[in-house]
C-alpha positions as CSV (number, residue, x, y, z in Angstrom):
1,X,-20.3,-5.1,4.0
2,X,-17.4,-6.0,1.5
3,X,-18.1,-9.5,0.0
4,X,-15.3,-12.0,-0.5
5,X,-16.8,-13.1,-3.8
6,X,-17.7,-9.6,-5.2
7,X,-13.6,-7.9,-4.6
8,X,-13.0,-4.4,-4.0
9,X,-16.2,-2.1,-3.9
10,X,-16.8,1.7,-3.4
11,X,-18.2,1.9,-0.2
12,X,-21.4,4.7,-1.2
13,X,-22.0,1.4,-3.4
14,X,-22.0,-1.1,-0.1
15,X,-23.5,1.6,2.0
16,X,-26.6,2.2,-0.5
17,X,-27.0,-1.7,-1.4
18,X,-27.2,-2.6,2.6
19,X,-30.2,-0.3,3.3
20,X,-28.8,1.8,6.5
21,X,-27.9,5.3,7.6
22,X,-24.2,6.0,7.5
23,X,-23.8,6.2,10.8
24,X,-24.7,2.3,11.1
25,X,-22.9,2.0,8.0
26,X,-19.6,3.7,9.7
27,X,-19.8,1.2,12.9
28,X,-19.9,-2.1,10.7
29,X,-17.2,-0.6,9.2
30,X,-15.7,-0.4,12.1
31,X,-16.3,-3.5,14.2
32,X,-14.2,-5.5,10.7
33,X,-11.7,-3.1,10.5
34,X,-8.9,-4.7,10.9
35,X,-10.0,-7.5,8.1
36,X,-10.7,-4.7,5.3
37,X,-8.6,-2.6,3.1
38,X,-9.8,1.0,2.3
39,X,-8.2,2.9,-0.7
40,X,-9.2,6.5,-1.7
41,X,-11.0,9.2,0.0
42,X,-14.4,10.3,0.8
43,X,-16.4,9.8,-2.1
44,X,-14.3,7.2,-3.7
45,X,-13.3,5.5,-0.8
46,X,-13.0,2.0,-2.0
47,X,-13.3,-1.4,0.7
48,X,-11.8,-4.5,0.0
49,X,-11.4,-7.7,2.6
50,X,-7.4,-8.8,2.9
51,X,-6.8,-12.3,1.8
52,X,-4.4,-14.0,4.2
53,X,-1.4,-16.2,2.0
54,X,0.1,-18.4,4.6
55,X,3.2,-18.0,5.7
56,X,3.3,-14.1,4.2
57,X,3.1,-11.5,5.5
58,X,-0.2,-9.3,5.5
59,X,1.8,-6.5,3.0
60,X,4.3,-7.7,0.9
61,X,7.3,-4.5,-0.2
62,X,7.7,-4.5,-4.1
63,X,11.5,-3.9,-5.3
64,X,12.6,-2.1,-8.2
65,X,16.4,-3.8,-8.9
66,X,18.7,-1.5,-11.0
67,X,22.2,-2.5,-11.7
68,X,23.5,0.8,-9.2
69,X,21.0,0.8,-6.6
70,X,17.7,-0.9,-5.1
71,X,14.6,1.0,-4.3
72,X,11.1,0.1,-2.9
73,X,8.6,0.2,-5.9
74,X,5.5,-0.3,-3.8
75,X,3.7,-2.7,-1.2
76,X,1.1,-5.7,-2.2
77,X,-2.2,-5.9,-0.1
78,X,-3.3,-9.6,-1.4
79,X,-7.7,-9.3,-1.2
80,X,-10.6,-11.5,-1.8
81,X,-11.2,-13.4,-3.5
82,X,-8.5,-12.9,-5.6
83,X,-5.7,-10.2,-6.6
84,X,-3.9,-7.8,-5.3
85,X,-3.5,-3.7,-4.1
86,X,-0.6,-2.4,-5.1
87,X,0.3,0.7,-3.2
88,X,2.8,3.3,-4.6
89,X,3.4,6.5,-4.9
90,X,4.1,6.0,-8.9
91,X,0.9,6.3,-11.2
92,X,0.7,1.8,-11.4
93,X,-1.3,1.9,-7.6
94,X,-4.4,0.3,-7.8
95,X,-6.1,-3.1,-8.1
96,X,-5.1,-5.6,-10.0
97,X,-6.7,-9.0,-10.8
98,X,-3.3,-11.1,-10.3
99,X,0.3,-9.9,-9.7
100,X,0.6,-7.2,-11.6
């Protein structure tokens, strides 16, 4: 299982460091599902826990302010035990280890 302490991990990397099949593997995933963040596909399919920020939201939307228009840059996915997701269809997506 995703640690708070160790951040974002690829999940072959949980999986093999826990000891059991996939198929056990897949239904711990699944019973904290809601509390984790998964990024990527199949083989690089990386889990992260969400940090709660009181009194945000779980995703924050990322603005990109021009003088002629306003357009959604990306979304923020705060995660333990510190930092952030940034999800965007621009090539900046990824973790970062404060605001980016």
């Amino acid at each position: 299982m995703p640690s708070a302490s160790n951040g974002p991990q690829l999940s072959s990397a949980l999986r093999a460091r826990s000891g059991v099949n996939a198929a056990t593997f897949a239904r711990a995933i699944a019973s904290v599902r809601p509390s984790l963040l998964a990024v990527g596909a199949t083989r690089s399919l990386t889990l992260a826990l969400r940090r709660t920020i009181p009194g945000l939201p779980r995703a924050l939307p990322v603005y990109e302010l021009r003088a002629e228009s306003t357009r959604l840059f990306g979304t923020l996915h705060p995660v333990e035990p510190r930092g952030f997701y940034l999800e965007s269809e621009l090539p900046v997506r990824g973790f970062y280890p404060d605001l980016p």
